[in-house]
C-alpha angles and dihedrals in degrees: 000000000000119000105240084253092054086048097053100040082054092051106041079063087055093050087047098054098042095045104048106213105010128148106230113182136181107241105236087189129170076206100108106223107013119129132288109229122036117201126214109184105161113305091339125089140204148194123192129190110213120214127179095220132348085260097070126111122254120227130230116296088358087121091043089050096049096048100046093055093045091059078047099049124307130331134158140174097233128189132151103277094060100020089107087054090043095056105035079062095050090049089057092038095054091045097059 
């Protein structure tokens, strides 16, 4: 099993390649709880929570984040049981 930083590295070179010229970051917040990578793909955003399986725990305010910025725009919790799902999302949700 991948460590969550593992995880993430892998999949900011996915986002890359299938958003040509996005921006991915990785969220240095004081926030305590909102997600880890934002996503800047033309005039669309995203935030995306990494986990290193659907078993992890979840921190404090994590779910509220996450919600929050997906009624805003897009945000998901991704790990590597649902990332095909994720981005496959993402990938709609960008295109629209």
């Amino acid at each position: 099993m991948k460590t969550e930083r593992e995880f993430q590295k892998a999949l900011i070179k996915e986002l890359e390649a299938m958003f040509p010229g996005c921006i991915v970051t990785k969220v240095e917040s004081y926030i305590q709880g909102f997600p880890d990578l934002l996503i800047l793909y033309n005039n669309k955003w995203a935030l995306l929570e990494c986990k290193r399986s659907a078993n992890e725990s979840k921190q404090p305010n994590q779910e509220y984040y996450v919600e929050k910025a997906n009624r805003m725009s897009f945000s998901r919790f991704i790990f590597p049981e649902n990332k095909k799902e994720v981005l496959d999302e993402l990938q709609r949700s960008f295109e629209s």
